[in-house]
DSSP file (Angstrom, degrees, kcal/mol; ACC not computed):
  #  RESIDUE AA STRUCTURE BP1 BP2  ACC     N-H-->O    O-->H-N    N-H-->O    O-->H-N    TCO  KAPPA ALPHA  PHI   PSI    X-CA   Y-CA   Z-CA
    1    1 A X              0   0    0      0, 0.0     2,-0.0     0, 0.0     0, 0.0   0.000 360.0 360.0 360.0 136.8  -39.6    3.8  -10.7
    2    2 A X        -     0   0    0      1,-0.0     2,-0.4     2,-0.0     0, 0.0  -0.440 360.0-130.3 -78.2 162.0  -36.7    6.4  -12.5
    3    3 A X        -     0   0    0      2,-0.1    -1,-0.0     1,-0.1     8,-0.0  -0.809  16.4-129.8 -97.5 154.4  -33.3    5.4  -11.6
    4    4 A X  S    S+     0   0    0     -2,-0.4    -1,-0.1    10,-0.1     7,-0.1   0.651  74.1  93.3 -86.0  -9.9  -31.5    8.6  -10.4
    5    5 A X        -     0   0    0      5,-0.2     2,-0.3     2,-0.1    -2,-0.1  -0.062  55.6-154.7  21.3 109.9  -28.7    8.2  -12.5
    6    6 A X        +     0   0    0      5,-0.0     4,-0.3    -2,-0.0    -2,-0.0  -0.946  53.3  58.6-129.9-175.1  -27.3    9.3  -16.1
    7    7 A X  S  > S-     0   0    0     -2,-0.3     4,-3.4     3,-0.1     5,-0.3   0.317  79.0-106.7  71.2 144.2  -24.9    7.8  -18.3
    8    8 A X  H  > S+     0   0    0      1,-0.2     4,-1.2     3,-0.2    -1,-0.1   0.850 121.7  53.4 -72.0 -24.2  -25.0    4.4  -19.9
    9    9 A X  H  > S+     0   0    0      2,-0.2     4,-1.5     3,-0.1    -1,-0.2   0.801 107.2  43.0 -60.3 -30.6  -22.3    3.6  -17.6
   10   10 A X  H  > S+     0   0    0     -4,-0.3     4,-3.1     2,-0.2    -5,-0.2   0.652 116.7  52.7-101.7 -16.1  -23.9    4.6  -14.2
   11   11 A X  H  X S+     0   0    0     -4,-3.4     4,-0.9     2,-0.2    -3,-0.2   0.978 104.9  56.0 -94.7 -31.7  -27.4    2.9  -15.5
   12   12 A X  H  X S+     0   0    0     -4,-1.2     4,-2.2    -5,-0.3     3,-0.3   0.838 113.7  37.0 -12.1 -59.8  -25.7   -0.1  -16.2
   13   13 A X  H  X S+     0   0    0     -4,-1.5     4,-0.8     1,-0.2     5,-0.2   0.952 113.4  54.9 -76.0 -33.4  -24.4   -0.3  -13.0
   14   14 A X  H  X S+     0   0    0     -4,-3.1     4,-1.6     2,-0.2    -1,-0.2   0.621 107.2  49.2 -34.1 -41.0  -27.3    0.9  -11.4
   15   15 A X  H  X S+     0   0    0     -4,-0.9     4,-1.9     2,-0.3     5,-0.2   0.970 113.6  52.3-133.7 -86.5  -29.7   -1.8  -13.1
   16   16 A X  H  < S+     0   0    0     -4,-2.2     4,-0.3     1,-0.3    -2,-0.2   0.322 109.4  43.7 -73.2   4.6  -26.9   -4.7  -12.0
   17   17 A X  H  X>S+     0   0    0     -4,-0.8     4,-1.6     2,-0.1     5,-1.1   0.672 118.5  46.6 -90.5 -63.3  -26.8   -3.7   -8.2
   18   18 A X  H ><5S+     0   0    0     -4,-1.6     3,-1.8     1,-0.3    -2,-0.3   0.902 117.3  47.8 -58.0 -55.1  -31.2   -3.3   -8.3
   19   19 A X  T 3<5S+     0   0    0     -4,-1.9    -1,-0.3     1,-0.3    -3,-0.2   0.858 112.7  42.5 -83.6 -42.5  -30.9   -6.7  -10.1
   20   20 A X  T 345S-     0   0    0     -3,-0.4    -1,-0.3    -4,-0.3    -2,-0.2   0.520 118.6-117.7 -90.5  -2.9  -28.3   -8.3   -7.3
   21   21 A X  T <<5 +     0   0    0     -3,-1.8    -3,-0.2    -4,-1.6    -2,-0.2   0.609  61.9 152.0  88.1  15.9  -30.7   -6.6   -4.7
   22   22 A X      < -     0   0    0     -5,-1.1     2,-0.8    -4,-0.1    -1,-0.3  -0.652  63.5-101.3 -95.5 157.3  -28.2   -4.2   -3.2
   23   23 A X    >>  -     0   0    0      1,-0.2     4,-2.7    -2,-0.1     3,-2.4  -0.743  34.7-141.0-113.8 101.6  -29.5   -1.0   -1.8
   24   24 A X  H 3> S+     0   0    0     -2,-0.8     4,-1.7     1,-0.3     5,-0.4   0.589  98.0  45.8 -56.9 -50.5  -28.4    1.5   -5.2
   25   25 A X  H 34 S+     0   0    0      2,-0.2     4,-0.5     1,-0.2    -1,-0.3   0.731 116.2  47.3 -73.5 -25.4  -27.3    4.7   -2.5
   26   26 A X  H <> S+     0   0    0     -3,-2.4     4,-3.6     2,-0.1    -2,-0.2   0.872 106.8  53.6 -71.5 -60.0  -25.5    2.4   -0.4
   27   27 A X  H  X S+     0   0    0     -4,-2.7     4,-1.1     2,-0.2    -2,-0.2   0.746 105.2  51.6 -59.3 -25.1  -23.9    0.8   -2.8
   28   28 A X  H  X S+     0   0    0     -4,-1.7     4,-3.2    -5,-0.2    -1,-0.2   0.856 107.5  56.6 -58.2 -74.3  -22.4    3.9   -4.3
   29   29 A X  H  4 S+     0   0    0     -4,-0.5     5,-0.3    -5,-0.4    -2,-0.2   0.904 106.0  46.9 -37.6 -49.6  -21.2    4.8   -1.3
   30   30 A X  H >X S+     0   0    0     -4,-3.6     3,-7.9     1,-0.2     4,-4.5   0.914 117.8  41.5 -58.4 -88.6  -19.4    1.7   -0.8
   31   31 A X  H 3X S+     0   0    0     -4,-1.1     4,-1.7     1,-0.4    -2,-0.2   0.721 107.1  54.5 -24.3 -38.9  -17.8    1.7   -4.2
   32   32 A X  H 3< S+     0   0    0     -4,-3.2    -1,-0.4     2,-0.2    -2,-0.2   0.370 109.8  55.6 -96.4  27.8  -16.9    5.2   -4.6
   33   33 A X  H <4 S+     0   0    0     -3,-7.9     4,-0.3    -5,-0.2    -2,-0.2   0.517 111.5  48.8-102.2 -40.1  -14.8    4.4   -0.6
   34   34 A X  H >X S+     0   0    0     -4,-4.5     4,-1.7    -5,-0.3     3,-1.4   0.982 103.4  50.9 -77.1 -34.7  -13.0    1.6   -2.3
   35   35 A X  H 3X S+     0   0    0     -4,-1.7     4,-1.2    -5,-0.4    -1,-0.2   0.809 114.9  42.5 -86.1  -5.7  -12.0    3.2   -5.1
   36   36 A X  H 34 S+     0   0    0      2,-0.2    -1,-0.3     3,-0.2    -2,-0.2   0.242 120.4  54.1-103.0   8.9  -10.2    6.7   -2.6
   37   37 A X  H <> S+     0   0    0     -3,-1.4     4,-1.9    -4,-0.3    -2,-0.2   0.767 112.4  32.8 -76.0 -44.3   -9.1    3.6   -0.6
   38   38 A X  H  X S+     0   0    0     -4,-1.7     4,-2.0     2,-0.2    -2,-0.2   0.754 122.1  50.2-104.5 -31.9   -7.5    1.9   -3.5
   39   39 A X  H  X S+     0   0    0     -4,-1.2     4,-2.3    -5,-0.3    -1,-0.2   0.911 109.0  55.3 -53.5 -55.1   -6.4    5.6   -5.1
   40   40 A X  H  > S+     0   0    0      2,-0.2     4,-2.3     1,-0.2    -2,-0.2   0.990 110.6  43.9 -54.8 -64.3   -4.9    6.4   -1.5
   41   41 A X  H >X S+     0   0    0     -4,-1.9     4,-2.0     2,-0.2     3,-1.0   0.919 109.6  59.3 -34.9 -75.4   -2.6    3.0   -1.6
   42   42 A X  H 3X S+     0   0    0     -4,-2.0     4,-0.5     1,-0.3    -1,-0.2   0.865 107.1  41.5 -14.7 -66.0   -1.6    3.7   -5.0
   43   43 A X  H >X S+     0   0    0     -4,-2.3     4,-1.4     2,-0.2     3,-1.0   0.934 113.8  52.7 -54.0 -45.6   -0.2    6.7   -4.3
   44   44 A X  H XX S+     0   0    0     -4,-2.3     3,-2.0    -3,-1.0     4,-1.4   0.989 107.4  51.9 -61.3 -87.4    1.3    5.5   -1.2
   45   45 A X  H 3< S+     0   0    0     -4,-2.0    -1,-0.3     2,-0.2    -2,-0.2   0.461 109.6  55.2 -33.3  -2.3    3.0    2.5   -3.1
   46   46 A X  H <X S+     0   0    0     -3,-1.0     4,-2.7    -4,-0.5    -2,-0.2   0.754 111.6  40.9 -83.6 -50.4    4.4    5.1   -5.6
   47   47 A X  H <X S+     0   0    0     -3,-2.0     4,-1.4    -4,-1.4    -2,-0.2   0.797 111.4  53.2 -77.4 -30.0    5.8    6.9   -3.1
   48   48 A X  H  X S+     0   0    0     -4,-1.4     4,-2.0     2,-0.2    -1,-0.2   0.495 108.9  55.9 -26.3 -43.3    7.0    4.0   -1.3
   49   49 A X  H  > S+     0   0    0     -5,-0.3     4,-2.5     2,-0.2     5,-0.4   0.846 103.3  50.9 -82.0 -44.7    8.6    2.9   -4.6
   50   50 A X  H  X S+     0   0    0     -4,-2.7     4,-2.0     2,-0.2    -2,-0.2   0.946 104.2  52.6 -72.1 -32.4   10.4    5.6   -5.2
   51   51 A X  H  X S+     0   0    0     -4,-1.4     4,-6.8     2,-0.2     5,-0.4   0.940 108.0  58.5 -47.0 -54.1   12.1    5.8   -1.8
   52   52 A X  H  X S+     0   0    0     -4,-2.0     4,-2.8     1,-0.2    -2,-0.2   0.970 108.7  46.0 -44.1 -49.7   13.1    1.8   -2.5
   53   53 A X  H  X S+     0   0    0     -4,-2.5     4,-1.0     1,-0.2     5,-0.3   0.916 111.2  46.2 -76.8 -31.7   15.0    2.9   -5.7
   54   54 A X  H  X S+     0   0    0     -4,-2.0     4,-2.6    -5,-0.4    -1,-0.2   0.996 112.4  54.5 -77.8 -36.8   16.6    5.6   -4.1
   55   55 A X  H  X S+     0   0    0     -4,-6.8     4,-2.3     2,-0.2    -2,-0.2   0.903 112.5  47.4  -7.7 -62.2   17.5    2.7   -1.0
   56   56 A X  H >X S+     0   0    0     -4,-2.8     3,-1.8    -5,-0.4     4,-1.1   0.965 111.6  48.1 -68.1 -82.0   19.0    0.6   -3.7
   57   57 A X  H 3X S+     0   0    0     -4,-1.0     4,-1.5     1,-0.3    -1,-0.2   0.550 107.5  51.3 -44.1 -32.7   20.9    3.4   -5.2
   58   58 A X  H 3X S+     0   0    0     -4,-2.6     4,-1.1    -5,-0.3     5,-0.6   0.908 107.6  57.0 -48.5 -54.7   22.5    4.7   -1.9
   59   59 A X  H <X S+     0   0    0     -4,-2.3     4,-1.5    -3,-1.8    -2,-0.2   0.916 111.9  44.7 -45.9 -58.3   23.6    0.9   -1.2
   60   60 A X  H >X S+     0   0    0     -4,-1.1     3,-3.3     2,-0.2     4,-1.2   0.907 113.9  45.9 -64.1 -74.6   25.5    1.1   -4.7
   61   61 A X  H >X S+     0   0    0     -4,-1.5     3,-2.3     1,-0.3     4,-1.2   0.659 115.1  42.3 -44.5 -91.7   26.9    4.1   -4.3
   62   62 A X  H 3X S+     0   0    0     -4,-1.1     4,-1.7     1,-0.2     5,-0.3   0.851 121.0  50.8  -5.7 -42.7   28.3    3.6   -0.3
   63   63 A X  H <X S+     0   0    0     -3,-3.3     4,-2.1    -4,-1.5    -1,-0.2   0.968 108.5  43.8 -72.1 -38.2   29.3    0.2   -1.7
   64   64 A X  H <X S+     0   0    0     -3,-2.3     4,-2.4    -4,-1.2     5,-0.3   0.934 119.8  47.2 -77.9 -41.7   31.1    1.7   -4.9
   65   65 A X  H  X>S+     0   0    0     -4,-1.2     4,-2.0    -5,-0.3     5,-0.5   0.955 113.4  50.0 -60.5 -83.3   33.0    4.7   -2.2
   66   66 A X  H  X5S+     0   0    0     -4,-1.7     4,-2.2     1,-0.2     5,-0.4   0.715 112.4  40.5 -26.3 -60.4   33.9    2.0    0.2
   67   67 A X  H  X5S+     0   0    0     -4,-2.1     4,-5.9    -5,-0.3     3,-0.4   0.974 121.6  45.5 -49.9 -71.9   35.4   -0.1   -2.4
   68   68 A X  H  X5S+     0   0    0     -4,-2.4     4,-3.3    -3,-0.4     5,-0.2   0.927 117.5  47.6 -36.7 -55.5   37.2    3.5   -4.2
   69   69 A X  H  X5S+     0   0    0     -4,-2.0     4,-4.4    -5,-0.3    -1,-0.2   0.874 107.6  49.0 -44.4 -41.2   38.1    4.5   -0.7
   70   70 A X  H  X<S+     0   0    0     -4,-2.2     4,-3.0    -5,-0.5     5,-0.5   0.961 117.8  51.1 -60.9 -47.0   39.7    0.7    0.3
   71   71 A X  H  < S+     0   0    0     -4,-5.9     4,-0.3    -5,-0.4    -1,-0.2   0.853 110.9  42.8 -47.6 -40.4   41.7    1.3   -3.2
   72   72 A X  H  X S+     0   0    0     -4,-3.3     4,-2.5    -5,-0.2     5,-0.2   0.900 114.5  50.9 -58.9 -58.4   42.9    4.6   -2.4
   73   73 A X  H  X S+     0   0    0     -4,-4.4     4,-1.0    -5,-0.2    -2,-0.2   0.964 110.6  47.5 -35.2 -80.9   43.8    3.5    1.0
   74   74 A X  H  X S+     0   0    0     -4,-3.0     4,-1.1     1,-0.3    -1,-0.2   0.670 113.7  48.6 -56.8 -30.6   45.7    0.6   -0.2
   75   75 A X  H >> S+     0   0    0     -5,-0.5     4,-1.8    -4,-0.3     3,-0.7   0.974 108.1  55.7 -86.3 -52.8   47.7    2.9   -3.0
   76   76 A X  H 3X S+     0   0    0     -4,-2.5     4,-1.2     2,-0.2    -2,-0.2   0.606 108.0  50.4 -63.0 -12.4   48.6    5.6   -0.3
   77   77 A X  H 3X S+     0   0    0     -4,-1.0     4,-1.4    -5,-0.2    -1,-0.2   0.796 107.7  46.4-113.6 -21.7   50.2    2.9    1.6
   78   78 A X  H <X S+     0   0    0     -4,-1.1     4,-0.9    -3,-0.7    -2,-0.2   0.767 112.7  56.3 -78.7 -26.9   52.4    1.4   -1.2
   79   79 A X  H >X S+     0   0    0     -4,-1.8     3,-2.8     2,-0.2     4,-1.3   0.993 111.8  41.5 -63.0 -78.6   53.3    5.3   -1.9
   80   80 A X  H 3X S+     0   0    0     -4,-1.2     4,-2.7     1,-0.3    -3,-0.1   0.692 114.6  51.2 -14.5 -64.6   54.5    5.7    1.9
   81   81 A X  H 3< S+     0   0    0     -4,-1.4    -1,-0.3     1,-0.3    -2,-0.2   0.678 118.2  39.8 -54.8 -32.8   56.3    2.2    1.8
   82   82 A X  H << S+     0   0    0     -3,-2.8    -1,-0.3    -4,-0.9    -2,-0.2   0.861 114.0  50.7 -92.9 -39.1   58.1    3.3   -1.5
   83   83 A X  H  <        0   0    0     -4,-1.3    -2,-0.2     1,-0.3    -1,-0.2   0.972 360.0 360.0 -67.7 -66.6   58.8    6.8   -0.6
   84   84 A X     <        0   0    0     -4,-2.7    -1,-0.3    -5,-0.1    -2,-0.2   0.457 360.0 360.0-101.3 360.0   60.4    5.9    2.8
């Protein structure tokens, strides 16, 4: 029987799914769903990732204003004290 196949990659695999008894068209099928499963995720987690760092970086930055702000605050209120 031919395999339908080409490449030394794709008979390879071909040859070790007929040997493990799985049904060649099926099996293809399967495999090529996990891997736009596992592509889809990827991406996802990418995007996902970048949103965290930009999370993180908002945190500093509020945290570093707050802080500037308290400082400012605190100077404006020894200028007042002195002035008057």
């Amino acid at each position: 029987k031919r395999l339908r196949v080409r490449g030394i990659k794709a008979v390879g695999m071909a040859l070790n799914l007929k040997a493990a008894g799985w049904n060649i068209a099926a099996a293809a099928k399967t495999l090529k769903t996990r891997s736009r499963k596992a592509a889809k995720r990827q991406r996802e987690a990418r995007r996902g990732a970048s949103f965290a760092m930009l999370g993180t970086m908002t945190r500093r930055i509020v945290h570093l204003a707050e802080k500037n702000r308290a400082a400012l605050a605190d100077a404006l209120v020894v200028h007042l004290n002195a002035v008057h």
